[in-house]
N, C-alpha and C positions, 0 to 999 in steps of 0.2 A: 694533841698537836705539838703540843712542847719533843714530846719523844721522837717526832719526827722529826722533826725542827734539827733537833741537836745528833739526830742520826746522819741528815745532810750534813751538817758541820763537820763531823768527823770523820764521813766519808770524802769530802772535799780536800779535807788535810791528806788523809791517808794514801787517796788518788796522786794528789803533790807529790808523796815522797815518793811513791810506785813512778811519779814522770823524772825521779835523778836517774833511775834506770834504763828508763824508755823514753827519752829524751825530744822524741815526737810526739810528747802528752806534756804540755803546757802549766808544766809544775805551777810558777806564781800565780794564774788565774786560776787556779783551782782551789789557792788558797785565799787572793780576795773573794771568791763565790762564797768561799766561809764566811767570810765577815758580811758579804752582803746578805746572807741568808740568816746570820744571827742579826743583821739589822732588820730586815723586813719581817720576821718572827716574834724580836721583842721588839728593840727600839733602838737610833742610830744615835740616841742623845748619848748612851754612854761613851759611846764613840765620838769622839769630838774633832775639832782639827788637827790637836796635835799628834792623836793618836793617827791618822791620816796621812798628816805631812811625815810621820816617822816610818809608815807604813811604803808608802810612794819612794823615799829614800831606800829603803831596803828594794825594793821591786828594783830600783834604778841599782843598785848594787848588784843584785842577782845578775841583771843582762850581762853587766861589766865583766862579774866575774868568769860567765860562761864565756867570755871573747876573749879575754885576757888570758887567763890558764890557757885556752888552748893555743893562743898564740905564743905565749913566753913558750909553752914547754916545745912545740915545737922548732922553733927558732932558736931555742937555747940549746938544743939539742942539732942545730944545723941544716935543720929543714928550711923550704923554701916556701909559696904560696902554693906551689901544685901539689906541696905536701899537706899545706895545713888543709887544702881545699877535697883533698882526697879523704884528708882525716875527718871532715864534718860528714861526706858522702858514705864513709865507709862507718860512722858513730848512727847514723839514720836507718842503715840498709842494714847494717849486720843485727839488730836483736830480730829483724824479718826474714832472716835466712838461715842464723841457729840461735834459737831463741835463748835467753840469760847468758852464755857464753858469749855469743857475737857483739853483745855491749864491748868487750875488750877486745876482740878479735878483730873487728870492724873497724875504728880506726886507726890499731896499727897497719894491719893489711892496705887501707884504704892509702896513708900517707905514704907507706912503701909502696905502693901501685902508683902512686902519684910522683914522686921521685923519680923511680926507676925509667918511667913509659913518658911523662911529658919534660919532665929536667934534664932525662939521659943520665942523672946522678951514679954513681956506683954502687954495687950491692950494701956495699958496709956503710953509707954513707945514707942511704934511703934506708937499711933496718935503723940505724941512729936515730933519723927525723920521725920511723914509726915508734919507736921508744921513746920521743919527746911528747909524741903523739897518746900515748897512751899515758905515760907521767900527766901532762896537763889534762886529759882528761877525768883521771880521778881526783888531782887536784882542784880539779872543778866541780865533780863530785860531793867531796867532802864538803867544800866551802859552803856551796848552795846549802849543803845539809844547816849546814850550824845555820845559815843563817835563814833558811827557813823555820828553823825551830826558834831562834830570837824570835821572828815575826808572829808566831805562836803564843810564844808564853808574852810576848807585850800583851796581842793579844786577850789573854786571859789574865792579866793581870788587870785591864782596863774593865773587863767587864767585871 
């Protein structure tokens, strides 16, 4: 029971990091179902509050940073709200239309389609907001990573 125990576990994590990619897969919940199923398998005593309250802080970090990134990079880059909102649409829609490729291609297309068609923006001015668009998305990317993998090794460090 233990081997399956710890098979969920690592599929849980694994599934996480598969959702920095496909971002319609609920990365941090998949990583507390880890810890909920290492609690329910062994026990939640080793798991305490603080490991909890440090845990809950990261989650709260993760949203931030998925809103954040993609709002600096667009906005630093000159985009508007019908950019960044085209950018969430086209980061959703594109790995369902070319799969691992459209993660990038989706939403720069998406904030240049947003630009261009609800701002009126100009060509050069809408490909900029889809380059801010795709800057902040991998900056969000990367970020999530690191800091899912903290959440990991606290993790394993507490048990």
């Amino acid at each position: 029971m233990e081997i399956i125990a710890w098979i969920i576990i690592i599929l849980s994590f694994v599934i996480a990091f598969v959702g920095l990619i496909y971002p319609i897969i609920p990365s941090v919940l998949f990583i507390l179902l880890g810890f909920i199923v290492y609690g329910m398998f062994f026990s939640f005593t080793e798991l305490g509050w603080l490991f909890w309250s440090v845990e809950i802080l990261f989650v709260i970090l993760l949203f931030a940073a998925d809103s954040i990134s993609n709002l600096i990079g667009v906005k630093k880059f000159g985009g508007t709200k019908a950019g960044m909102w085209g950018s969430t649409i086209g980061l959703l829609v594109g790995p369902f239309i070319i799969p691992v490729v459209g993660i990038l291609i989706g939403p720069f297309l998406g904030a240049v389609i947003g630009e261009l068609f609800v701002t009126k923006s100009e060509f050069k001015a809408a490909l900029k907001s889809g380059i801010g668009s795709l800057v902040g998305f991998l900056t969000s990317v990367a970020t999530k990573g690191v800091i899912q993998v903290i959440m990991i090794v606290i993790f394993f460090i507490t048990i």
